[in-house]
C-alpha positions, -999 to 999 in steps of 0.1 A, spaced: -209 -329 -570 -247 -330 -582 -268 -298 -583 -304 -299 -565 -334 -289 -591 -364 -285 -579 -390 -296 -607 -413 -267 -596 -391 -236 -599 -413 -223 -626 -444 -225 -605 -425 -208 -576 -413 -181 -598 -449 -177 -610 -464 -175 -572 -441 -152 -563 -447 -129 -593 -482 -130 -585 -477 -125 -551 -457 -92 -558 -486 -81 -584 -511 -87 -554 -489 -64 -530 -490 -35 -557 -524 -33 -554 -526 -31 -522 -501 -6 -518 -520 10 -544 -552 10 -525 -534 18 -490 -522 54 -511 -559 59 -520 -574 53 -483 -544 74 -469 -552 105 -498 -592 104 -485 -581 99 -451 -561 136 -456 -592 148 -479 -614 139 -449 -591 154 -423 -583 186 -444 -623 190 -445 -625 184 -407 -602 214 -404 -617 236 -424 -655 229 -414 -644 239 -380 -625 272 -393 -656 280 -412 -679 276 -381 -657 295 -360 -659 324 -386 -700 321 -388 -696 322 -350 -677 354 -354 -700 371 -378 -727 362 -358 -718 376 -325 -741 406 -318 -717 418 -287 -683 436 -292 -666 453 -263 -674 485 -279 -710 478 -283 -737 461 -302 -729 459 -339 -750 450 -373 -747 415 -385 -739 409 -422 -766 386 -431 -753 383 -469 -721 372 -455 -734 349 -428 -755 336 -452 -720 327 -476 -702 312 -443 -730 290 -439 -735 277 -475 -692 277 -472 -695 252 -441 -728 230 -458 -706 227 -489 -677 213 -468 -697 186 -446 -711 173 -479 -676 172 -495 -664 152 -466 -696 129 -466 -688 119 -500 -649 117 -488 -661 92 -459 -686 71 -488 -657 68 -507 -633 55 -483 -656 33 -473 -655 14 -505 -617 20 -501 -617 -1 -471 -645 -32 -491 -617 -34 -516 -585 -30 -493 -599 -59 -473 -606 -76 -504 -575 -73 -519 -555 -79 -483 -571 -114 -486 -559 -121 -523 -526 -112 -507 -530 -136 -480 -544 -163 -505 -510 -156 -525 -486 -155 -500 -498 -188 -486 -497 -209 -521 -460 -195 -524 -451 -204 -492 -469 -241 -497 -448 -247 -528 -412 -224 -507 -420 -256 -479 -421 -278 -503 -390 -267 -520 -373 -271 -485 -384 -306 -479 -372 -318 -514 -340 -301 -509 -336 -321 -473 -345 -349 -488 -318 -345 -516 -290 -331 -491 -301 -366 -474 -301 -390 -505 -263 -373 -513 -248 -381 -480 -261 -415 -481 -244 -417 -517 -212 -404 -505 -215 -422 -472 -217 -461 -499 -196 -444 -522 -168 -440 -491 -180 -474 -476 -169 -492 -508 -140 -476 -510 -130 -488 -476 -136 -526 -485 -117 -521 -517 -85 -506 -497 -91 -533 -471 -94 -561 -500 -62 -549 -517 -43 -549 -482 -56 -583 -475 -44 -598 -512 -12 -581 -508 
């Protein structure tokens, strides 16, 4: 029985190579977004610690009386808390450009995936057309036979 060969296996192969290459970069990207994304959440947490504690130093009420405030120290917990915010701020401009090239590259991806699947349908239409082409074969090929076995029987 024949063997279908598609004349385009190469350029399949090569689609879907790319197409794999294309969905390590993302992947690669998503990690980054989701490492900042932690960054910026970690900061989140620790800006709020850090204003709770300034709100602590700063409360001139105890239940045992009025206290001193430690200005040195309040002044630390602030410059502690300003030094966060930035970090995050420059967390958040990162992952913005995170998110320009995740897009980016999620459309590559997309670009990819579609030319492999053009030449996959392609493939699949061939291969329908070949399945096709051998049953008709077989179909003549079973067809003569019959006329030969009928001629025989009719000359005997």
């Amino acid at each position: 029985m024949a063997k279908f060969v598609f004349e385009l296996e190469a350029l399949l192969r090569q689609r879907l190579h790319a197409e794999r290459e294309q969905m390590a970069r993302v992947a690669e990207i998503e990690r980054e977004r989701l490492a900042l994304e932690s960054e910026i959440r970690s900061c989140q947490r620790s800006i709020v610690q850090e204003k709770q504690d300034l709100a602590e130093r700063l409360g001139t009420e105890r239940r045992d009386g009025p206290h001193a405030v430690d200005l040195r120290a309040v002044r630390v917990q602030a410059n502690a808390s300003l030094h966060l915010i930035g970090k995050a701020q420059r967390a958040v401009i990162r992952l913005k450009g995170v998110h320009s090239r995740l897009d980016a590259a999620r459309l590559e991806l997309l670009d990819r995936t579609t030319k492999r699947r053009a030449i996959e349908l392609l493939k699949e239409k061939r291969y329908e057309q070949w399945k096709r082409e051998q049953a008709r074969r077989e179909q003549a090929e079973q067809d003569d036979q019959t006329v030969m076995r009928h001629g025989r029987r009719a000359s005997a």
